[in-house]
N, C-alpha and C positions, 0 to 999 in steps of 0.2 A: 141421823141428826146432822144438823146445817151444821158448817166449822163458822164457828166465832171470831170473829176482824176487831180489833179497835184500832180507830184512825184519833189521834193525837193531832193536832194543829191550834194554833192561836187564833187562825183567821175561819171564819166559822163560815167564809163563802167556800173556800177549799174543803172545807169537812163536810160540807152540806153535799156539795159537787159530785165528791167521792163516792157519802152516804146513800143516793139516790143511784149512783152508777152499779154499786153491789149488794144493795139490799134487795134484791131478787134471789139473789145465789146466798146469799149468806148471811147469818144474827150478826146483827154490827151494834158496837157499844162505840159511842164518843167522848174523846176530852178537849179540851179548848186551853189546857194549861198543866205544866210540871207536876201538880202537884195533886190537878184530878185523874192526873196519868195515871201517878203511883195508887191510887185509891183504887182505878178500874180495873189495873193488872191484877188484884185481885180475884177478879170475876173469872181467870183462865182463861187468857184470849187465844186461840191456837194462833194465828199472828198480829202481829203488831205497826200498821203504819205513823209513823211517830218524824215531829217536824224537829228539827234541829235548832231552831231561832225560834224560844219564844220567854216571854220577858221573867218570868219568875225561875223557876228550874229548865234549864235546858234538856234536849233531847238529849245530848251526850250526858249528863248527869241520872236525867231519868233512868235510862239506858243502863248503865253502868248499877247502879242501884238494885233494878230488879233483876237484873241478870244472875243471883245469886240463887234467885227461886222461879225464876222465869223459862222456861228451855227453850219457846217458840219462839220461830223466825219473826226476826225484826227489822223490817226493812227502815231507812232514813229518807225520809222526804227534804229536800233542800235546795237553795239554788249556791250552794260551795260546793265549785267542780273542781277545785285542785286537789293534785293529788294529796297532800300532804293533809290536806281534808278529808280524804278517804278514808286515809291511813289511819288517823287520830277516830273516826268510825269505827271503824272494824276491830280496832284494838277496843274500843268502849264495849263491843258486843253484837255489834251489826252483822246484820246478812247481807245485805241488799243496799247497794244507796239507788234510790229514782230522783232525778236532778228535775228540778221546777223550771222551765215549767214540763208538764209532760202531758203524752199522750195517754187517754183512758184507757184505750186497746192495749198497750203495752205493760202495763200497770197493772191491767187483771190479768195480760200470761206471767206477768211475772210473779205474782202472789197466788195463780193457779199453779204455778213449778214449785212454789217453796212448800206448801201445804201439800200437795202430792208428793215430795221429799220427805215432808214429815211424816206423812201417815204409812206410808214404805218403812221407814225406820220402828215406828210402832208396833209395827207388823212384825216386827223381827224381834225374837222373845229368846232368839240363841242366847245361852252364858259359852262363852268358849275360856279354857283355861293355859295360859303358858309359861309354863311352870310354876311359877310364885303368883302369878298375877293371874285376876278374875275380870273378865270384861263382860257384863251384862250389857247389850246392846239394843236391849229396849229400855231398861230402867236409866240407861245412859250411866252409868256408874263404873269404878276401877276399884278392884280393892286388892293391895298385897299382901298376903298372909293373913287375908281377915281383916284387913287395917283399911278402911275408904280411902280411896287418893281423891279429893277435890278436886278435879279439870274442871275447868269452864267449859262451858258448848264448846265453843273453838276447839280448844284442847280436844275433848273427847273425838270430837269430829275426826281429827289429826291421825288420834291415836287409833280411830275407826278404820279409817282409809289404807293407811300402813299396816294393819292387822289381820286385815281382812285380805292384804292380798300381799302377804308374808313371801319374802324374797324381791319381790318388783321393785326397782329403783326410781324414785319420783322425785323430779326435780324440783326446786323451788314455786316456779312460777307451775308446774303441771297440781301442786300441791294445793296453790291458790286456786285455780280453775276451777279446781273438786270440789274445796271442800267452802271455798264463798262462793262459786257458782256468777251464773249467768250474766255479771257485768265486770268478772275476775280479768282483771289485765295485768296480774303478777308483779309482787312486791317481797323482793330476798328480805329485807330488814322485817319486816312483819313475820315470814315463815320461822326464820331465824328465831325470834323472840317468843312464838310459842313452842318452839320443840324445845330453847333452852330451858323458860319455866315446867315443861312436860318432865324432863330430866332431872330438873332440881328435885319436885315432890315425885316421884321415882327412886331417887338415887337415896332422899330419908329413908326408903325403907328396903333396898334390897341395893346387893352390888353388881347388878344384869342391869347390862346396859340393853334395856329394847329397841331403841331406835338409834340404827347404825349412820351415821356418815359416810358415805362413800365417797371417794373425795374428788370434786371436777365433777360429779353425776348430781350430786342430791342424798336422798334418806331413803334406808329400806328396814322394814322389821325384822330383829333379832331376837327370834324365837328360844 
């Protein structure tokens, strides 16, 4: 079965562009607007290229929206390269930003890595368990004591990366590299903000702290 794309844009020469570029390799579904964004995530896109600027609902709102029930990579199409752009991205739910204009060749390795990321993690049907906490690493889920902990992808990601390799100390920006990948140029306030929300819904239900600080290094899992 071909993996499923939908490209989100306003401007329906770049949707077209794109369409023809990867409709060989892959079912591609389109929207042209916020709000037949939200109607096509529906359909289970296993990724998502979605534009940031467009006049009704924005990408970062689309974004943020379906990320509740969405778990595929979502990259950001845009031509906002400041960082502080990024940032306000990747906190909405992003994977990937590809800065406009761009190259095609680059574009399909980049949505060929995030879907072979995906289907890798699929593939992993471990539950591993420590102590109070249950990590399903294919259903993406956390539960303590029976209890679901809601992470966001991010999160889970987070708490993937540090669990799976229990003792490693990983620093802020080695943290970012991982777990946003391939355009990751390291941002402390970002890392910072999701281990502290990891710890909030964490720390409601158990007094084990799993994610150690090490101080001057980064974070290591505390089994």
């Amino acid at each position: 079965m071909r993996s499923k794309i939908l490209i989100v844009d306003d401007e329906r020469g770049i949707v077209d562009m794109i369409k023809s570029y990867f409709q060989a390799q892959y079912e591609i579904l389109t929207a042209y607007n916020g709000q037949e964004a939200l109607q096509k995530a529906a359909n289970g896109p296993d990724l998502i290229l979605l534009d940031i600027n467009m006049p009704d609902i924005d990408g970062l709102t689309v974004c943020q929206k379906i990320r509740d029930y969405i778990t595929c990579p979502i990259l950001f199409l845009t031509a906002r390269i400041e960082s502080s752009d990024k940032i306000i991205g990747f906190q909405a739910g992003a994977d990937d930003y590809i800065v406009k204009p761009f190259d095609l060749d680059e574009l399909g390795a980049r949505v060929a890595a995030h879907l072979r990321r995906e289907q890798r993690r699929q593939s992993n049907s471990a539950v591993r368990f420590f102590g109070e906490l249950a990590l399903d690493y294919s259903a993406r889920t956390a539960a303590i004591n029976s209890q679901n902990i809601p992470l966001s992808r991010r999160e889970f990601e987070i708490v993937e990366l540090l669990s799976l390799n229990a003792g490693q100390v990983f620093d802020r920006e080695r943290i970012y590299e991982l777990v946003w990948g391939l355009d990751g140029d390291g941002n402390s306030d970002t890392i910072m903000e999701h281990i502290r929300k990891i710890r909030a819904k964490f720390a409601a239900h158990t007094l084990h702290n799993y994610i150690e600080t090490v101080w001057g290094c980064g974070y290591r899992w505390n089994a």
